[in-house]
C-alpha positions as CSV (number, residue, x, y, z in Angstrom):
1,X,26.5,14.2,-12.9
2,X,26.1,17.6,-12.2
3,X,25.7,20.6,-14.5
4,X,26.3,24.6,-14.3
5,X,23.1,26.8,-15.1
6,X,23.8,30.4,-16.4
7,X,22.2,33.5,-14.8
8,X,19.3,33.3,-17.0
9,X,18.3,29.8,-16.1
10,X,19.6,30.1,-12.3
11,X,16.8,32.9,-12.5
12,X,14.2,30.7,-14.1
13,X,13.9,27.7,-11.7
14,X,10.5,26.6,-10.3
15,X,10.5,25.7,-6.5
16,X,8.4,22.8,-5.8
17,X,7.8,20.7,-3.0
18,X,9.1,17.0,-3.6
19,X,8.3,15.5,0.5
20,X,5.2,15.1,2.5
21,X,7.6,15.6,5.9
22,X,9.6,18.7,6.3
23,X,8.8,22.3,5.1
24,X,5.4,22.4,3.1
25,X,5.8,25.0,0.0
26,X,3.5,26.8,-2.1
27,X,6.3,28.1,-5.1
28,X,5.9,30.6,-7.7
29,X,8.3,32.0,-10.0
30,X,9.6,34.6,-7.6
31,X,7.8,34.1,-4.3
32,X,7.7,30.8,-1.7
33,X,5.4,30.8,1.1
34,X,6.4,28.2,3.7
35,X,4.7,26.7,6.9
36,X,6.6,24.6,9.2
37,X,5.5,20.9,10.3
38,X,7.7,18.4,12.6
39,X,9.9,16.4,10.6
40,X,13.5,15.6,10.7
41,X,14.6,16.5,7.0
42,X,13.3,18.1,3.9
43,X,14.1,18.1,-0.1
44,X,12.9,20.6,-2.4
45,X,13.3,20.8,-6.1
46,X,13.8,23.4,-8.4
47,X,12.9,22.8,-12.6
48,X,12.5,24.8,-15.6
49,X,10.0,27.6,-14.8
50,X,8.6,26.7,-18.5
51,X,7.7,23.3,-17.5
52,X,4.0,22.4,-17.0
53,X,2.5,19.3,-15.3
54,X,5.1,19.0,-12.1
55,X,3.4,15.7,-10.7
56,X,5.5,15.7,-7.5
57,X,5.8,14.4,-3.9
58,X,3.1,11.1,-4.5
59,X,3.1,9.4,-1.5
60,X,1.8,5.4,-1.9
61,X,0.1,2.8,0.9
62,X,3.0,0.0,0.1
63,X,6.0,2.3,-0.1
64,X,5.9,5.1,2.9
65,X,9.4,6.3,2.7
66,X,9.1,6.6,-1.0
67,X,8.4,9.8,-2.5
68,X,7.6,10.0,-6.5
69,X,8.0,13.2,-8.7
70,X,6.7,13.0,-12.4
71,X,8.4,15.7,-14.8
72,X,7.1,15.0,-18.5
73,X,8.5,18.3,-19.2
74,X,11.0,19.0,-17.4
75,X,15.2,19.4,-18.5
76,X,16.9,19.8,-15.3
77,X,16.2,19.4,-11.8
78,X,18.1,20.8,-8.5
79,X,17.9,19.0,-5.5
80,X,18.4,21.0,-2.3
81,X,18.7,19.1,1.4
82,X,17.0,21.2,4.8
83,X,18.2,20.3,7.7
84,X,16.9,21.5,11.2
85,X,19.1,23.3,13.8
86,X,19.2,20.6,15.9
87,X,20.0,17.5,13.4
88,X,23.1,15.8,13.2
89,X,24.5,16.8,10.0
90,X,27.5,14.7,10.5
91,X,25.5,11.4,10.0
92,X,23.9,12.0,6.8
93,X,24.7,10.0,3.9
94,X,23.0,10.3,0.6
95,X,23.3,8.4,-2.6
96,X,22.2,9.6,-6.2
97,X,21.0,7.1,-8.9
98,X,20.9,7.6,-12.6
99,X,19.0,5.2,-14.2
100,X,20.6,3.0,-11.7
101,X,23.6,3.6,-11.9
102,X,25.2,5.5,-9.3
103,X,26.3,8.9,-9.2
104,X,27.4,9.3,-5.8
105,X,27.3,6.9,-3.3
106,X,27.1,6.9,0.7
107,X,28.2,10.7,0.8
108,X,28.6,12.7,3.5
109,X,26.8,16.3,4.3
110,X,29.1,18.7,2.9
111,X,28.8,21.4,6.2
112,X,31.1,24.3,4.4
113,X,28.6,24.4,2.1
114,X,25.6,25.1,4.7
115,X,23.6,27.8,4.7
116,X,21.2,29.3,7.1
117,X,17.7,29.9,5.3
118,X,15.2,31.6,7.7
119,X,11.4,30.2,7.3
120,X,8.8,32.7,9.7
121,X,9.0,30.7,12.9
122,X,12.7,28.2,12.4
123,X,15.9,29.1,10.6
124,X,17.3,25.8,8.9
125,X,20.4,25.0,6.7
126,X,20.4,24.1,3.5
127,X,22.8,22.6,0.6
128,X,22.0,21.9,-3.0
129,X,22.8,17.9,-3.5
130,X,23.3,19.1,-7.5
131,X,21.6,19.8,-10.9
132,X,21.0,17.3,-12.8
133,X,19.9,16.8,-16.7
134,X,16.1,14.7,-16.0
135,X,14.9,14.6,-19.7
136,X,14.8,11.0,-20.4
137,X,15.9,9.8,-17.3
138,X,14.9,9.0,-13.6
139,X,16.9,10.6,-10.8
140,X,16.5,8.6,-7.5
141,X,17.7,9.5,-4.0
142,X,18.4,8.1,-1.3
143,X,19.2,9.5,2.5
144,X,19.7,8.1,5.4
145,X,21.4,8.9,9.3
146,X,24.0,6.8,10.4
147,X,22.2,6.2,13.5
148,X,19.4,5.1,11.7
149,X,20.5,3.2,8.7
150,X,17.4,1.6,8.1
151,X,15.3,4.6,7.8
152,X,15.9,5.1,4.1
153,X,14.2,8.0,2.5
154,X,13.6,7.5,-1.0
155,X,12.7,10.1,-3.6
156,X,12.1,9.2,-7.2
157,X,12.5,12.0,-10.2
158,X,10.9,10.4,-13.3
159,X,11.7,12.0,-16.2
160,X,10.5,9.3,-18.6
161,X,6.6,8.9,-20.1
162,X,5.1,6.4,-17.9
163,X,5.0,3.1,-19.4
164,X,0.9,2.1,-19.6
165,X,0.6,-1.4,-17.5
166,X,0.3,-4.3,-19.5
167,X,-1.9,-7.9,-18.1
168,X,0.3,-10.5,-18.6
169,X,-2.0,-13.6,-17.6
170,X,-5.3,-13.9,-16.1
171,X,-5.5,-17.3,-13.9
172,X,-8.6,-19.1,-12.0
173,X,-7.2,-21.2,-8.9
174,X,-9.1,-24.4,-8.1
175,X,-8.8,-27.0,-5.1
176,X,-7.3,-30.8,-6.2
177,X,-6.7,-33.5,-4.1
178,X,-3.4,-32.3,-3.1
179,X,-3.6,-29.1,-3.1
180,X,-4.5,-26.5,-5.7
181,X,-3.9,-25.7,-9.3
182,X,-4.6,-23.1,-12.0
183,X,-6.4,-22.3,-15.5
184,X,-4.4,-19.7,-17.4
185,X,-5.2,-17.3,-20.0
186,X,-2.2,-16.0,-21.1
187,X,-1.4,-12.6,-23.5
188,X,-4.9,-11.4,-23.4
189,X,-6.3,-8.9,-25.7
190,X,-8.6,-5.9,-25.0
191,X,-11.9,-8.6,-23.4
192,X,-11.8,-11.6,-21.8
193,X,-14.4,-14.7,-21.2
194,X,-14.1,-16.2,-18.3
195,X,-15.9,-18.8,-16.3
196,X,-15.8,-19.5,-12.2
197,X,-17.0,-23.1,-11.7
198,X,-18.5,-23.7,-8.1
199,X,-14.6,-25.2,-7.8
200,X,-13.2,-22.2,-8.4
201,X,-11.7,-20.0,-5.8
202,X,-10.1,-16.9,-7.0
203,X,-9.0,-14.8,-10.0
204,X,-5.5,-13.6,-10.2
205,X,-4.2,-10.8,-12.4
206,X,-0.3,-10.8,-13.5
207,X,1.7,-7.7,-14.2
208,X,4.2,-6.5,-16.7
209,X,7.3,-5.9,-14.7
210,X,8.6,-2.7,-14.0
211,X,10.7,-0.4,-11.9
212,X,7.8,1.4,-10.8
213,X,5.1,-1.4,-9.5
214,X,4.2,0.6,-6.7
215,X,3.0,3.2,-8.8
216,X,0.1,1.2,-10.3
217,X,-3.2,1.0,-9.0
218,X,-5.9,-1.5,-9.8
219,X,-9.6,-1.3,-9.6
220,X,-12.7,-3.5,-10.9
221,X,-15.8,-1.9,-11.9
222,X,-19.3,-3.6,-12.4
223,X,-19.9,-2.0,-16.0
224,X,-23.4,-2.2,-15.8
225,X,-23.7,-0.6,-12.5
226,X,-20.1,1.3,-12.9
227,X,-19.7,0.5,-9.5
228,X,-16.4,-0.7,-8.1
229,X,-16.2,-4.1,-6.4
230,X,-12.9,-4.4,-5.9
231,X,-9.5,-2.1,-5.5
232,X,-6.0,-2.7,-4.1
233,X,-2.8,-0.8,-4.7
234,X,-0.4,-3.3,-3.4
235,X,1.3,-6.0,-5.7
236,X,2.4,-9.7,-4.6
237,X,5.6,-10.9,-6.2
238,X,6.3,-15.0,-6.5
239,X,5.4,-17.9,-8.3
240,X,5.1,-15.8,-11.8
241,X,8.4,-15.8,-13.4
242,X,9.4,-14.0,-16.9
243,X,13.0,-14.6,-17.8
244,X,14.2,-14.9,-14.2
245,X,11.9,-12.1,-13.2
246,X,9.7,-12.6,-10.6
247,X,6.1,-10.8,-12.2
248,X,3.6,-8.5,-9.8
249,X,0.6,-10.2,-9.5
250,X,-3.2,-9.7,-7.0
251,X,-5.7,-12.1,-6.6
252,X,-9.0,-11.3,-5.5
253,X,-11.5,-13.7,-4.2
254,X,-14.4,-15.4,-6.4
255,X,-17.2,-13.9,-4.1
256,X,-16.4,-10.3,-5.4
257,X,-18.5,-11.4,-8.6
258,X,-22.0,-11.3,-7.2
259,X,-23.2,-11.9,-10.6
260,X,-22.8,-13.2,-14.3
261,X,-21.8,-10.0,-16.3
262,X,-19.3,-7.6,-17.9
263,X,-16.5,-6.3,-15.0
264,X,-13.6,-4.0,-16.1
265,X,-10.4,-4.2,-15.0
266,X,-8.6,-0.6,-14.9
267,X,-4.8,-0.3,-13.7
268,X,-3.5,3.3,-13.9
269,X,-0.6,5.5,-11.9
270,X,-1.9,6.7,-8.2
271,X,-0.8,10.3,-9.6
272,X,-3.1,13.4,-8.1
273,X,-3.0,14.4,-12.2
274,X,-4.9,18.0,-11.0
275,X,-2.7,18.0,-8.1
276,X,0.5,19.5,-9.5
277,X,2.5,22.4,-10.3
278,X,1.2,24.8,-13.8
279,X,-1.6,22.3,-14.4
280,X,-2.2,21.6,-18.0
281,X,-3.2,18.2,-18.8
282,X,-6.0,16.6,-20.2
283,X,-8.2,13.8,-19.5
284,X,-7.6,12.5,-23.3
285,X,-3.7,13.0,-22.1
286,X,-4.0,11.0,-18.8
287,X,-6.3,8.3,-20.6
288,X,-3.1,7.3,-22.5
289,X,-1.5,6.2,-18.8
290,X,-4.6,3.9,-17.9
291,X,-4.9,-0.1,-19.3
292,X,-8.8,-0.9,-19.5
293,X,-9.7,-4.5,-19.8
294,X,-13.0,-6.2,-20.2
295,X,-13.8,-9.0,-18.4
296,X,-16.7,-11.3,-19.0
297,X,-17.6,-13.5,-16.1
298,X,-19.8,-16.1,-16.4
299,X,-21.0,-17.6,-12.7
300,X,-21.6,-21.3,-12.4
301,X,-23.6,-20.7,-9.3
302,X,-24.9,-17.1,-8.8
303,X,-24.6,-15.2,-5.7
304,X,-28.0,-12.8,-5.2
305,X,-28.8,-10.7,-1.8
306,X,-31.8,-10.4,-0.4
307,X,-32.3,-6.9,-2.4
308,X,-31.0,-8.4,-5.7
309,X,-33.9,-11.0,-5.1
């Protein structure tokens, strides 16, 4: 779907930079400062110049042709495609995804529609992919060359709140005689007790499902130390089913918990939440985005270094 802006709001569109490869920009309302790095593409956005908070091009470890763009406040978006001099227009295909649902699919370049933009040491071209209503709705695109048809650059434009992650099920693996098997704690509240036998092996921690796993980060603290122990951003998915879903899940091993004591488990969105465009955010705001959950541990056997001792 694509909309038509009047003068006023043609003249009132933030330019932000949405990918890590390409043509960095620095935007302001009137002025773009640019500095070239090699690449072979580049998107750039445009949004309401009232918005505040423009979370955009988060890059994460487990997804490195995936770019995310968080827009709270944000009505419409414009996508615009750079392409070098030298690339192959002709074997570009893009496909745009509302909620999903698609929008356009496997499209060719339009090349009338081209036009040379001169940066301060490369001309490029550049077409606007369309404007699109983002209020309430995530905007995903995808690109891709013919020639390469694996290479799949994804860019996400999430106009929704960010859904705070939920635990699902805490679990304790053990060793049997054929094999292994688990104690569950399912639905847990804000604490949880929990105790490793010397059987024991490893704790896992299962996910709500979402569209947007990759976002989430986790990390375990020692609250008496507030040290972390433990952090990983990537999310297993199998054996853990929710109404034919298969649920993201982590395990980490037993020997993390050098002691008995109070851990917390924190997973939150890897979002830069200073890093964005007309910053105005607070930490009361972003605390709403972040699950916190206690975690008792009780050690059968304790595990002490030499300096503990």
């Amino acid at each position: 779907m694509k909309i038509k802006l009047n003068s006023y709001e043609k003249d009132n569109l933030h330019p932000a930079q949405l990918h890590c490869c390409g043509i960095y920009s620095k935007c302001t309302k009137r002025h773009q400062l640019f500095q070239n790095v090699p690449c072979w593409r580049k998107l750039l956005m445009c949004v309401d110049s009232s918005a505040k908070n423009v979370f955009y091009n988060e890059i994460f470890p487990n997804q490195p042709r995936t770019s995310f763009n968080y827009l709270p406040e944000v009505n419409n978006v414009s996508i615009q495609i750079y392409f070098r001099k030298t690339d192959s227009v002709q074997h570009y295909r893009y496909t745009i995804l509302e909620d999903d649902k698609p929008l356009v699919v496997n499209q060719s370049i339009d090349q009338a529609q081209l036009k040379d933009v001169d940066r301060p040491d490369e001309v490029f071209r550049s077409t606007t992919l369309g404007i699109f209503p983002i209020k309430g709705k995530i905007i995903t695109t995808l690109i891709y060359s013919i020639e390469k048809p694996l290479d799949i650059e994804k860019a996400v434009f999430y106009g929704k709140p960010i859904p705070k992650a939920k635990i699902r099920s805490f679990a304790t693996r053990f060793a049997v005689q054929k094999g292994v098997d688990y104690r569950y704690i399912s639905d847990p509240k804000e604490r949880t007790d929990l105790t490793f036998t010397e059987k024991d092996e490893e704790l896992t921690i299962v996910k709500d499902k979402s569209a947007i796993d990759y976002l989430y980060y986790t990390t375990i603290k020692d609250k008496q130390t507030n040290k972390t122990i433990f952090e990983s951003t990537a999310w297993q998915y199998g054996g853990y089913v929710e109404e034919g879903e298969l649920l993201p899940y982590i395990y980490i091993d037993k020997n993390v918990f050098k002691k008995s004591g109070e851990y917390e488990v924190i997973i939150q969105p890897l979002i830069k939440w200073t890093g964005c465009l007309n910053y105005d955010i607070s930490q009361k705001e972003i605390e709403k985005y972040i699950m916190r959950h206690t975690l008792s541990i009780t050690l059968d056997k304790e595990n002490y270094t030499k300096k503990d001792l």
